[in-house]
N, C-alpha and C positions, 0 to 999 in steps of 0.2 A: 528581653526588656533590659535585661542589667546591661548588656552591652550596647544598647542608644542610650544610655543613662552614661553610662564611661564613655563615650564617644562624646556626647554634648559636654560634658563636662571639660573635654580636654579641650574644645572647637573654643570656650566661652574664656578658659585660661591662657591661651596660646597668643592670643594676637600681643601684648604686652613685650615679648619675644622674640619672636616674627619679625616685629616692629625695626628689628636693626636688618632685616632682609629688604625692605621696603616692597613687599608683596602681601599687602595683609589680605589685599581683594583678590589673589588666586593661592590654587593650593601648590604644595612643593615647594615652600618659602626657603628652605634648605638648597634648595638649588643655586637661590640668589645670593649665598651670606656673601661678605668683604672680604674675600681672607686674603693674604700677603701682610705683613705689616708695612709694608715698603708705599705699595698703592694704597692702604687704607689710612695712612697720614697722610695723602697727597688729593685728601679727598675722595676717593676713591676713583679719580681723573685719572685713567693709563689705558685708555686704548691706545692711544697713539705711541704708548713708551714700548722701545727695544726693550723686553727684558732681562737682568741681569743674574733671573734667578727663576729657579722652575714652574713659582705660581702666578705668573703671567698667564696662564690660560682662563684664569678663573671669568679675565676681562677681554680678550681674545688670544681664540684658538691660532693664532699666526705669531703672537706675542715674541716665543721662542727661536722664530725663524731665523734670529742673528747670533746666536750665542756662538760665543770663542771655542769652547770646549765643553764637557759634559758639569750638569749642576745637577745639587739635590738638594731640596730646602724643605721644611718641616714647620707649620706653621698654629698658634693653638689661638683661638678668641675666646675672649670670656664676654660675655653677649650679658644684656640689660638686667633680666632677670636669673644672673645667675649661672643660666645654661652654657653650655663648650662648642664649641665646633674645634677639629683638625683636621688637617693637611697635611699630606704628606705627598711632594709629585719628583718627578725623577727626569731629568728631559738631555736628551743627547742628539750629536746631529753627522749624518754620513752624508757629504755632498751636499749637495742643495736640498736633501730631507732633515727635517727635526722632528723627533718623537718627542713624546711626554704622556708618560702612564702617571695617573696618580688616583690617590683613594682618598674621600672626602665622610665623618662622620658627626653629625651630629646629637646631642644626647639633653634635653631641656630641665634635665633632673627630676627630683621625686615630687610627685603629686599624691596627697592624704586626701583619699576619700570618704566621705560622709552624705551619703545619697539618700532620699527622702525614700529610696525602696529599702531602706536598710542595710546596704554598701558601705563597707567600711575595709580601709585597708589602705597601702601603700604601693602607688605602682610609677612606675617611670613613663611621665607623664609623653614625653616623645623622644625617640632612638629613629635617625636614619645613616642608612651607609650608603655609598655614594663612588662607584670604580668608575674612571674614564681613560680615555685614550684621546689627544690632539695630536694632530700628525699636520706639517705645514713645510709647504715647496718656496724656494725663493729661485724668483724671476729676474736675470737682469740685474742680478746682485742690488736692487733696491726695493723691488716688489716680492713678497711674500702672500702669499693666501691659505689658510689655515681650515682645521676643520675638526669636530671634536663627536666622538661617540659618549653617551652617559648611560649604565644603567646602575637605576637605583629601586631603593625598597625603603619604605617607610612606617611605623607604627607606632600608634596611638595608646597608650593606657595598655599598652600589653595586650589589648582586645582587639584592635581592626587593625587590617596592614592595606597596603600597596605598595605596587611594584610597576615599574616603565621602564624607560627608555626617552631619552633624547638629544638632541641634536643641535652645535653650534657652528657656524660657519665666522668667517671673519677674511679681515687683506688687513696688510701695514706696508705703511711705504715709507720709500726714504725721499727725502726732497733737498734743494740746494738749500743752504744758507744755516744748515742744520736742524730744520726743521722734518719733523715724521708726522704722518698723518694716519689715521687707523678706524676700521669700522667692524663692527658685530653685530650677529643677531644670534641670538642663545634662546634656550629652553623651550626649542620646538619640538612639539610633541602631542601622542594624545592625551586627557584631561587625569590628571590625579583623581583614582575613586576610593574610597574607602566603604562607601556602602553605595545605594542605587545608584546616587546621586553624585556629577564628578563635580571638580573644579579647575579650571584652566590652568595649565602650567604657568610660571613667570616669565614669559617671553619678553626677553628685555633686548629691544635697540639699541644702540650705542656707535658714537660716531665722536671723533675726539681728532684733536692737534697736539704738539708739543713742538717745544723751542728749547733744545739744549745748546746753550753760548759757551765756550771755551775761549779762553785765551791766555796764552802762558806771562811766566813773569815779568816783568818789566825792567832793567835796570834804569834808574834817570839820574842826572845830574843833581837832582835836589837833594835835601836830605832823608829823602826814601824812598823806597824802591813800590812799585805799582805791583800788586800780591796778583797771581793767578785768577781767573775766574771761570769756574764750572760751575754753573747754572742750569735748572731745568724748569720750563713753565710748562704747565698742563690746564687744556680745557678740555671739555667732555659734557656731551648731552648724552642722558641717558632716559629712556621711557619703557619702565615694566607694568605690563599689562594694561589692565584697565586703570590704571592710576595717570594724573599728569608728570606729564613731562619733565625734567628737572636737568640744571646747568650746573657743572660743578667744577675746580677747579681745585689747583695744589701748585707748589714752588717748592724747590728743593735746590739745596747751595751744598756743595763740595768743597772739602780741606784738605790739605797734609800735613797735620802738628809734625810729623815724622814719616821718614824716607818711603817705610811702606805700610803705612795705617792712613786709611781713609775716614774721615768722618762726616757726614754726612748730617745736617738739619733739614726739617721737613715742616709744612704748615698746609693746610687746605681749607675749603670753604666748598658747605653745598646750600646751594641757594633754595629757599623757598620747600624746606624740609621741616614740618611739625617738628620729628623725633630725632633728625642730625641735623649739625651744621657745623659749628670748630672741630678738625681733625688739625694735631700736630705726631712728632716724631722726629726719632734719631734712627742714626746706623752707623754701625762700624765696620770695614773691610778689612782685612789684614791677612797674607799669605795662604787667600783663599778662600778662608774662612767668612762669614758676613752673621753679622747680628741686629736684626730692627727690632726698632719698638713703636707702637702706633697709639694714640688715646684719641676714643670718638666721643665728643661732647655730645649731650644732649639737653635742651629746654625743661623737660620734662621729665625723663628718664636717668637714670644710674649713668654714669659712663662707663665705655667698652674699652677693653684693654687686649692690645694682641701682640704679643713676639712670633719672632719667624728666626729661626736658624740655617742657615745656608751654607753652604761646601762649593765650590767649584774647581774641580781636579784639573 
């Protein structure tokens, strides 16, 4: 008894939480969080972006297929109510193969119980840990196709677990005029159970463009010179589970105050989202090194704060 007492209890707390997963209506909402700071100021719109850093997988498994050299990026959300998620993923690439191992954990912090059977006490209201593997070929030096192993383990109030397995596939492609295009399907698998009764993973579609615009400086005759422009626009439909459908989108403009420091402004927009909608951000690059920062507004809720640390040797 005490443990459907701690079970419900954690099921009636949780969606609040959840809520920045946007999978309230299946279980393994953990599956879906935003991590990268990079793509969660950009709206969370980055199927279609080449990534420049290892947690591109979270949005497709093919994400990494272009990287110059080997990346390692470390990333932590501080989520609505308080709760953590991190990241940490590692991606390298021999020929036209890119790996990328990484471990994803979430922890929703302390829940103080007081139950009408006489439960009393402090427990960690939800802990999941989260290993995978994307492993992604390029084709034709513009097509890549991706593919990702998950297993994970979940628990509740210290009292019910569960544990799976699942499965994401994805393609990114490169197109003229500098535009990429990019699609995923993620978190197929069998149903989250924690007691008899399961709950369908967060199976999320996802199908996206981008338009990165480059153009170097300009000298003119006038009294000034026409500055560089790197640009990146992003759209993105994304639909998890049983929930509708949603369009979202991000913009991201490139600098060089200085010879070799990048900095980088971000801003996005998700459409027709109760609990998100203003995401913005920054980032900075410098002799390898990259640092983002991402803020997810919300109508309703607290807002979310995430940095991402990255290395590329």
């Amino acid at each position: 008894m005490r443990r459907a007492f701690c079970v419900l209890a954690i099921a009636v707390c949780l969606p609040v939480s959840n809520a920045a997963a946007g999978a309230g209506l299946d279980g393994g909402a953990f599956l879906s969080r935003p991590m990268g700071a990079r793509a969660a100021a950009l709206g969370q719109s980055f199927t279609a972006v080449p990534s420049d850093s290892a947690d591109g997988i979270i949005y497709n498994p093919a994400s990494n297929a272009f990287i110059s050299s080997p990346t390692v990026s470390a990333s932590y959300l501080r989520g609505y109510a308080g709760d953590g998620t991190g990241l940490v993923a590692f991606a390298a690439k021999a020929g036209p193969v890119a790996i990328t191992p990484a471990v994803l954990y979430y922890n929703a912090g302390v829940l103080n119980l007081n139950l009408s059977d006489g439960t009393q006490g402090s427990v960690t209201a939800e802990d999941d840990r989260l290993v995978m593997t994307a492993v992604s070929v390029t084709l034709f030096n513009s097509l890549a196709l991706g593919g990702a192993f998950k297993y994970w383990k979940s628990e509740l109030a210290q009292t019910a677990s569960a544990k799976g397995v699942s499965y994401d596939v994805g393609a990114l492609a490169r197109l003229p005029c500098g535009f990429t295009a990019g699609a995923a399907l993620q978190n197929m698998g069998a149903d989250v159970k924690f007691e008899d009764v399961g709950d369908p993973q967060p199976k999320t579609t996802r199908a996206g463009l981008a338009w990165h615009l480059t153009a170097p400086a300009h000298n003119t005759d006038a009294f000034f010179d026409l500055p560089a422009v790197d640009v990146l626009f992003t759209g993105d439909y994304a639909k998890t589970g049983q929930e509708d459908g949603h369009y979202q989108s991000g913009l991201e403009t490139n600098m060089n105050p200085l010879e070799d420091l990048l900095v980088s402004l971000r801003g996005g927009y998700m459409f027709g989202r109760d609990d998100q909608s203003v995401t913005f951000g920054a980032g900075l690059r410098q002799r390898g090194w990259g640092l983002d920062y991402a803020f997810g507004g919300s109508r309703h809720l607290v807002p979310t704060h995430q940095v991402t640390l990255s290395h590329q040797f």
